[in-house]
C-alpha positions in Angstrom: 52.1 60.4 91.6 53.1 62.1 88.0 55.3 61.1 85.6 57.7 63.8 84.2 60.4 64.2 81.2 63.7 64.8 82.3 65.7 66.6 80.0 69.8 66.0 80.1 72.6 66.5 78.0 74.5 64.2 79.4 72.5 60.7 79.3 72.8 59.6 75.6 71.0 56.5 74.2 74.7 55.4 73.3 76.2 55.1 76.1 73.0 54.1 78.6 72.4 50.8 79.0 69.2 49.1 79.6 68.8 48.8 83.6 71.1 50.7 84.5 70.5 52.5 87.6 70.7 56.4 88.2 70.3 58.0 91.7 68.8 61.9 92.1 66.6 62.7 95.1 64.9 59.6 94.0 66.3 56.7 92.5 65.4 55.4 87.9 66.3 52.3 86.1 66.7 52.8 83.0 64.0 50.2 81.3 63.5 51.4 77.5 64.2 53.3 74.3 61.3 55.9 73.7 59.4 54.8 71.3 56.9 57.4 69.6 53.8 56.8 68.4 51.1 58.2 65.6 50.6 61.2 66.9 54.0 62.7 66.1 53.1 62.2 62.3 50.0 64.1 62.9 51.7 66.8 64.7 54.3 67.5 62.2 52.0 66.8 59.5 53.4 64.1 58.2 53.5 60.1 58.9 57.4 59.3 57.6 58.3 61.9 60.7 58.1 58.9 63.2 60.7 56.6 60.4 63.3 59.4 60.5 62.8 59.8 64.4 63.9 56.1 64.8 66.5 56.3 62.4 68.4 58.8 64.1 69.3 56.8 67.1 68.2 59.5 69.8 64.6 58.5 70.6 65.0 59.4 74.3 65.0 56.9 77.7 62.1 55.5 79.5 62.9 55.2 83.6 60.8 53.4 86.3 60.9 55.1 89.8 62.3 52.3 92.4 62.3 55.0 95.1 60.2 57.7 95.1 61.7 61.8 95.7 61.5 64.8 94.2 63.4 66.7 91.7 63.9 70.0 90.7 65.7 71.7 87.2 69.6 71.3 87.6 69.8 67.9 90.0 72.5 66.3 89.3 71.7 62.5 87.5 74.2 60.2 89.2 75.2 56.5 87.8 75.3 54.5 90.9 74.7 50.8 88.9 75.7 49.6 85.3 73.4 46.4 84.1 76.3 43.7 83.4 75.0 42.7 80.0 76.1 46.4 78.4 73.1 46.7 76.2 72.6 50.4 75.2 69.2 52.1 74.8 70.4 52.9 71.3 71.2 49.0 70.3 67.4 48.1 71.3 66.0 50.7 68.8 69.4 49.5 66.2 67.7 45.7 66.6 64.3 46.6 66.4 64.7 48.9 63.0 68.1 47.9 61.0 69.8 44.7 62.4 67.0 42.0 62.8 69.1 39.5 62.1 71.5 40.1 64.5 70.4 37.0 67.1 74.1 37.1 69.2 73.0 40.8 70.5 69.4 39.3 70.5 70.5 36.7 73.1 71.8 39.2 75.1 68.6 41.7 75.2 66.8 39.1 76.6 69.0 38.5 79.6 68.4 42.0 81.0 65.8 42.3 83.5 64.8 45.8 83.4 63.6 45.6 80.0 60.0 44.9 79.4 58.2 41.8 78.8 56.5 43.3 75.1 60.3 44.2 74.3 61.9 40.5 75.1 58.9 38.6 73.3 59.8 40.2 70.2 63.7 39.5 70.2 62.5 35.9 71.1 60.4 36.1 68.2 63.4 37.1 66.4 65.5 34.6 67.6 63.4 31.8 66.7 
């Protein structure tokens, strides 16, 4: 019914790929970078905040829920499928920010299923 943050020092947005699939009590696919919006810069103060929150690579995973369950603090986060085009969370955000010209990865992006439609029309964009 509720969405919830997981917080884990284990998943990094290196080495997480985009649909990868992750089995607790319930089962995630991994589906997008985090992507934050305005109101960090008006938390901190500041609008560049949200700039130098991109540009550090670590903006944080987006899941969907394919099977519901419940989880509590200390679950274990288990890989139980890796997305065969090997696109990491952390090469969407590298795409989107530094390397728009990079159209071989581009190609590849669009291929994964997990990721969302908003995401893929911009790399096509790109590509074209």
């Amino acid at each position: 019914m509720f969405g919830e943050n997981f917080t884990s020092k284990d998943l990094m947005e290196t080495q997480v790929n985009i649909g990868d699939v992750f089995q607790l009590d319930l089962k995630v696919i991994v589906t997008q970078p985090r992507m934050r919006c305005y109101k960090l810069g008006f938390r901190f103060g500041r609008m560049d905040i949200i700039k130098k929150f991109l540009a550090s690579g670590c903006p944080g995973i987006y899941f969907r829920v394919s099977e519901e369950g419940e989880v509590e603090a200390g679950d274990s986060i288990d890989p139980i499928n890796r997305d065969r085009n090997l696109v990491t969370v952390s090469e969407i955000v590298r795409l989107y920010i530094n390397d728009t010209e990079d159209i071989k990865t581009m190609r590849r992006v669009v291929k994964v299923d997990a990721l969302p439609d908003g995401w893929k029309y911009h790399f096509l964009e790109q590509i074209e």
